[in-house]
Residue, then its C-alpha position, 0 to 999 in steps of 0.5 A: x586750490x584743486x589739491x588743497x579742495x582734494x584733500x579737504x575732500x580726503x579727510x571729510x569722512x576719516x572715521x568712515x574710512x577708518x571703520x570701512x577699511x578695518x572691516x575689510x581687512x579683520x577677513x583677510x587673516x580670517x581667511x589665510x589662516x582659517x584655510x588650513x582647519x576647513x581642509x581636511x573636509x576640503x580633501x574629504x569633499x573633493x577627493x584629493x592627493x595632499x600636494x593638491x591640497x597644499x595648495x589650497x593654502x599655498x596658492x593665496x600665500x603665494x599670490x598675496x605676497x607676490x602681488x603686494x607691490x604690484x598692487x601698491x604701485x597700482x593703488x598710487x597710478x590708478x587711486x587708493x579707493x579703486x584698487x581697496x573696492x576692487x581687491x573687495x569686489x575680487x577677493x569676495x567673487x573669489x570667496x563665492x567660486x570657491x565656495x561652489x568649486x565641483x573640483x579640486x582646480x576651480x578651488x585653487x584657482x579662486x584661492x590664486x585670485x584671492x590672494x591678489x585681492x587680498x593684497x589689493x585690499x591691504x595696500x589700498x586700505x593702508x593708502x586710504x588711512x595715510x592719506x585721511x589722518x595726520x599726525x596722531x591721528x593717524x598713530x591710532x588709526x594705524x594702530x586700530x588696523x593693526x588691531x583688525x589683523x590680529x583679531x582676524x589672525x587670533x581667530x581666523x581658525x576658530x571661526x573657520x572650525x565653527x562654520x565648518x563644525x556648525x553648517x556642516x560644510x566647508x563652503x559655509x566658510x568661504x560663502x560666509x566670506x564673501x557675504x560679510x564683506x557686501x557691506x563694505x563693498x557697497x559703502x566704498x564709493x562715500x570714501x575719498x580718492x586719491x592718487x600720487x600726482x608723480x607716481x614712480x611706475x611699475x617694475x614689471x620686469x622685477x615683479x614677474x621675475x620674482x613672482x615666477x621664481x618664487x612659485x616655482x620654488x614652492x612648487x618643488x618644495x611642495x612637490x618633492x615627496x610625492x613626485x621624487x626629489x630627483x624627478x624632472x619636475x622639482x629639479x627643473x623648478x629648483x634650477x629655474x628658480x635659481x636662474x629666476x633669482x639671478x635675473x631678478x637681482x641684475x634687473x633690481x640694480x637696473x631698474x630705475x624704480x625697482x621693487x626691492x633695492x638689494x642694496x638695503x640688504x648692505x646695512x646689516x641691521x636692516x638684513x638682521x631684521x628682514x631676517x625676523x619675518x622669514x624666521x618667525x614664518x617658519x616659527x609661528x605661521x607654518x605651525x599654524x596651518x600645520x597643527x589643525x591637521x595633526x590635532x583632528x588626525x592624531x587627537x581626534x578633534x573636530x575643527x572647531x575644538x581644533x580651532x579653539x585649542x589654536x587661540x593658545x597660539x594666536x592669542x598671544x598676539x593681541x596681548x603681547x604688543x600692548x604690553x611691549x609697548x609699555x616697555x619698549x622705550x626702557x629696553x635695547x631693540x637688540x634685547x626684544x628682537x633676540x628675546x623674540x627668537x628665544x621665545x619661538x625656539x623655547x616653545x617649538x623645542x617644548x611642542x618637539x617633546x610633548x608625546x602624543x594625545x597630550x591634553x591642552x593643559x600640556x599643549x598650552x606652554x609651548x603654544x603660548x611661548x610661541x605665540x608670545x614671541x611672535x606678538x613681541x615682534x608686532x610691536x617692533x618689527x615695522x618701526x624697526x624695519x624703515x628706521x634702520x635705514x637713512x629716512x629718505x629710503x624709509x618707503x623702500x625699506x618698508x616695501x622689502x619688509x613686507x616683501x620679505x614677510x610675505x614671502x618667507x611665509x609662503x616658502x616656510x609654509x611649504x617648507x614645513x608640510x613637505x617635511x612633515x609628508x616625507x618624514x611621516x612617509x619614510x616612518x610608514x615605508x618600513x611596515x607597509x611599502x612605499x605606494x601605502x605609505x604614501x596613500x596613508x600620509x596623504x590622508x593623515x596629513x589631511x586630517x583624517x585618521x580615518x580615511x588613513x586607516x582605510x588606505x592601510x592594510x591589516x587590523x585597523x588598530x596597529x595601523x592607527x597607532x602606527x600612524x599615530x606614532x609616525x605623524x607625531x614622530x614627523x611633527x617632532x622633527x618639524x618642531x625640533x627643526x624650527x627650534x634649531x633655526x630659531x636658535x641659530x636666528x637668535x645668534x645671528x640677529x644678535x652678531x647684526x645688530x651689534x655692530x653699530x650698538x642697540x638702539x632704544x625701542x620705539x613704542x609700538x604705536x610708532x611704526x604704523x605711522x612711519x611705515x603710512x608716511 
């Protein structure tokens, strides 16, 4: 009778919940993605090198996905609607210290602690929904979540570039943040709780080790231009990194309850496809946070026109799964999953040869290829994910997934701006020196051409556009390198997901209902 009462209780208010969690969660994409066009103006205001920078965007990846587990674990000990307000009340508290932060460690710290909000939010918003709709119900309710990331992920950098363009400030950004997600806050105690009634614990022991390891490889990717790839530093993170790793895996085969079963990673079709996200980082969510700078620097463009040009890219992806999923059923999972990767690598092989200060007519095809591939993968990825394994292993194969994802965004992220630094780097040694080569690629990647030209010697001219041509050169080989690794993806998910045949496509809205369940 007390469980039959708590899930009447559950579902009395579903389409409160639904509008509550939908609402807070459109502002966590807003926010990851939106980051990386008030940048420049961060590193204007604050007076910052680039690795600090860095990790203005760095850091909330890093913790949202490190703590994406920890937190699902949480929400089912402690309840789905404590750990949802909780991850509001931290991830606004976090918005408003950052946008007050008098310095450069302040702002990291409050986008450290923004990243776990974020995770708590998504878990908790998504247990909320799973346990308020059944059936078809909950196909749409999940299907309107999905929705409510994509807007926020569409146009996070064009919110972000209007705020900072229209009030002048970077702050505006995250004061705005934080304001907007208020009311949400204060109707979270109308919703129904819930909790499991045997929840599995938590793998502290897999989450620490992961999460140590992780950082400390994005810190050496990070750091490796500016400090020496051979400094102490990167090496000692690099060789902690890989002990970490090692650690992890031994006590992930232990643990009664791990947080990733590496033994999922056997089935080849489930590594083909947690394979795609860390892929698809480096193909569509690196590009992301790295382009703004370039445009502002190199084209001249304020946040907002950057913001704007932006859409070409994420647009894509509020289009694209409607219409795979109309599709889906009449073509080979192989076929869309391959055809995603051909899309990213065809649109960052186009992006590697489109010279400098091309308009957004000449942008707007490699932009649009990306952006098409990557909402191909929304439709299929989740559903694809917890159905290429037995179903009593569907949660954990979800869980790795998004493990996988997050992660992979967060190496790829760092992996692309310390390319983009050493090669832009290496281009400026030539004519002006090492020790000015790297004070002008610091402020170029950061979006300001004109506080590079200031940090160079000689007619402003010839050093403008010998910045130009070194950043677009840089941005050349970043592209040209995704394009590589897209291809050798492609080939790679295909051989995969041969083996055992391809599967038909489920719909698009499938997915969200078995990752819920």
């Amino acid at each position: 009778m007390v469980n039959a009462a708590a899930a009447l209780r559950g579902r009395a208010r579903p389409g409160l919940t639904l509008t509550v969690v939908c609402a807070a969660i459109v502002l966590v994409p807003v926010t990851a993605t939106g980051a990386s066009v008030a940048l420049p103006d961060v590193s204007s205001s604050l007076h910052t090198g680039l690795s600090a920078a860095q990790w203005v965007v760095n850091a909330f990846f890093l913790t949202f996905a490190s703590f994406m587990a920890i937190s699902g674990s949480l929400a089912d000990l402690t309840g789905r609607r404590r750990m949802f307000g909780a991850g509001i009340a931290l991830f606004s508290a976090a918005m408003l210290v950052a946008a007050f932060a008098p310095a450069i460690g302040l702002l990291i710290a409050a986008r450290v602690l923004a990243g776990i909000g974020a995770a708590c939010v998504i878990t908790g918003g998504s247990a909320l929904l799973a346990h308020s709709f059944e059936g078809r119900a909950r196909t749409r309710a999940f299907g309107l979540f999905g929705t409510a990331i994509g807007l926020g992920l569409a146009f996070g950098p064009l919110i972000a570039g209007v705020l900072v363009t229209s009030l002048g400030s970077w702050r505006a950004f995250f004061v705005v943040a934080a304001v907007v997600l208020l009311p949400p806050l204060a109707v979270v105690p109308m919703l129904p709780e819930s909790r499991d009634a045997h929840p599995a614990g938590l793998d502290w022991p897999g989450a620490i080790t992961f999460t140590l390891g992780l950082s400390l490889f994005v810190l050496a990717v990070v750091e490796g231009p500016t400090a020496g790839w051979t400094s102490p530093l990167v090496l000692g993170s690099f060789a902690a990194f890989v002990v970490l790793l090692a650690v992890f895996v031994r006590v992930e085969r232990r643990a009664e309850h791990p947080m990733i079963d590496v033994s999922l990673f056997t089935e080849p079709r489930f590594l083909a496809i947690c394979a795609m996200p860390v892929l698809l980082a480096f193909g569509f969510v690196a590009p992301l946070i790295a382009l703004p700078a370039y445009f502002m620097a190199v084209h001249g463009m304020s946040a907002r026109s950057a913001g704007l040009l932006l859409i070409l890219l994420t647009g894509p992806t509020l289009v694209m799964p409607v219409l795979i999923s109309s599709v889906a059923h009449q073509i080979s999972r192989r076929v869309l999953l391959v055809g995603t990767m051909l899309l990213v690598a065809a649109g960052a092989g186009w992006l590697a040869v489109v010279p400098a200060h091309t308009g957004a007519g000449g942008l707007a095809g490699p932009l649009l290829l990306i952006g098409a591939g990557f909402g191909v993968s929304l439709a299929i990825l989740d559903g694809a994910a917890v159905s290429s394994v037995e179903p009593a292993r569907a949660g954990m194969a979800a869980g790795v997934f998004n493990t996988m994802r997050l992660g992979g965004e967060s190496v790829a992220i760092a992996i692309l701006g310390s390319l983009l630094t050493a090669v832009t780097q290496a281009r400026l040694a030539g004519p002006l020196g090492d020790g000015v080569a790297g004070a002008v690629t610091a402020k170029l990647l950061q979006g300001d051409m004109a506080g590079a030209v200031a940090a160079g010697p000689g007619p402003a001219p010839a050093l403008r556009a010998a910045a130009e041509a070194a950043y677009t050169e840089a941005l050349h080989a970043g592209m040209g390198s995704i394009a590589v690794v897209a291809l050798l993806g492609a080939l790679m998910v295909g051989l995969l997901t041969r083996e055992r045949g391809a599967a038909p496509a489920r719909p698009a809205e499938e997915p969200a209902a078995s990752t819920a369940a």
